[in-house]
C-alpha positions as CSV (number, residue, x, y, z in Angstrom):
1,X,11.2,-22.1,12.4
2,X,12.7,-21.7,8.7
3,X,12.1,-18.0,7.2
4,X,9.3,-19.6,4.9
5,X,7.1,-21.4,7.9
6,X,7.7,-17.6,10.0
7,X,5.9,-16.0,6.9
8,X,3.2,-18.4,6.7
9,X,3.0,-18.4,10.4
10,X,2.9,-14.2,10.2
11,X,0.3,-14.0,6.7
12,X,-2.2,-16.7,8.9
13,X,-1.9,-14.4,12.1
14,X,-3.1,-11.6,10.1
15,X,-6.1,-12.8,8.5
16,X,-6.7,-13.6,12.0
17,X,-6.2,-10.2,13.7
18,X,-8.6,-9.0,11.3
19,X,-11.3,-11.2,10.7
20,X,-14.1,-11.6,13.3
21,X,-14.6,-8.3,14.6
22,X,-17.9,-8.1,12.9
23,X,-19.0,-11.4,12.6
24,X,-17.3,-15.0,11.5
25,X,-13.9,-15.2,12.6
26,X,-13.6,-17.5,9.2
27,X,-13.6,-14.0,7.0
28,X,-13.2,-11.0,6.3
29,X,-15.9,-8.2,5.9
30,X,-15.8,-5.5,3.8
31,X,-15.0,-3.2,6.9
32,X,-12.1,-5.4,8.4
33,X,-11.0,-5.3,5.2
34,X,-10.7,-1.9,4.7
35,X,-9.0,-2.2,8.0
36,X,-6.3,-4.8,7.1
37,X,-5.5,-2.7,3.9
38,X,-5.2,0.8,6.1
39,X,-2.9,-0.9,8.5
40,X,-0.9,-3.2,6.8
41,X,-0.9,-1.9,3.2
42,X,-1.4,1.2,3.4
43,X,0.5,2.1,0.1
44,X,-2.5,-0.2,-1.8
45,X,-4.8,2.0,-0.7
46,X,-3.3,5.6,-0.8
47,X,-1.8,5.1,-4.7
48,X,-5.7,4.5,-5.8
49,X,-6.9,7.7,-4.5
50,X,-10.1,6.0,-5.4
51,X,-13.2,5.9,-2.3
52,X,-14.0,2.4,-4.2
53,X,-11.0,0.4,-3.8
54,X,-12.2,-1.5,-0.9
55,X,-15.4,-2.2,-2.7
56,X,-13.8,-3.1,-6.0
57,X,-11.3,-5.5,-4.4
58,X,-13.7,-7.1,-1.9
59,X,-15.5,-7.9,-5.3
60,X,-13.0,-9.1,-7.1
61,X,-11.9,-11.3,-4.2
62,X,-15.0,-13.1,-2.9
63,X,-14.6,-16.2,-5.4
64,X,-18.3,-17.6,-4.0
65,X,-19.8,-14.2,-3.7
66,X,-20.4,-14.4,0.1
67,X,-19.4,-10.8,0.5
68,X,-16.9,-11.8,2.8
69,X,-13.2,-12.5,2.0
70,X,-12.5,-15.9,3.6
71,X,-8.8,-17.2,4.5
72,X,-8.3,-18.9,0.5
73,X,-9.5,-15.8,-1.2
74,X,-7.1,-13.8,0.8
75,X,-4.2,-16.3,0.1
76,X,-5.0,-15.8,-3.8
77,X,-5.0,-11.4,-3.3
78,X,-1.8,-12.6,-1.0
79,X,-0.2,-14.6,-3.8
80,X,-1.0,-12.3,-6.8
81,X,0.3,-9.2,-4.9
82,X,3.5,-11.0,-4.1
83,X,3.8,-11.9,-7.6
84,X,3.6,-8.5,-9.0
85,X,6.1,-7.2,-6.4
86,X,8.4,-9.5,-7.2
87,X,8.1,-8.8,-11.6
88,X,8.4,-4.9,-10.3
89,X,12.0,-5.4,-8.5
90,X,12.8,-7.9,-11.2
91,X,12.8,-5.4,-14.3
92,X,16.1,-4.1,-15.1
């Protein structure tokens, strides 16, 4: 596999490691969200020192307002995040 379809492969396997534990495998909860951030981005999290993150992102998120986070939402948080990485490292 090319370094591209290993990243796609790797962002798909954890939405999957995540989602489910409390209910449809399809999405994300608030909780396995929190979850997902702790473990796997956990520099989001600490530089907010804010106890509403999770609720605030989850919000801003959920495009149909299902309170879950399903797999496109997270692409888009995915994407954007990605995006503003790379515009950090790109400035001189």
């Amino acid at each position: 596999m090319t370094e591209l379809e290993t990243a796609m492969g790797m962002i798909i396997d954890v939405f999957a490691r995540y989602s489910g534990a409390e209910g449809n495998k399809q999405s994300l909860t608030k909780g396995e969200l929190k979850v997902l951030m702790e473990k796997e981005l956990p520099g989001f999290l600490q530089s907010g020192r804010d106890k509403n993150t999770v609720d605030k992102l989850l919000k801003d998120l959920d495009a149909n307002g299902d309170a879950e986070v399903d797999f496109n939402e997270f692409i888009v948080f995915v994407a954007a995040l990605t995006s503003a990485c790379h515009k950090y490292f790109q400035q001189p």
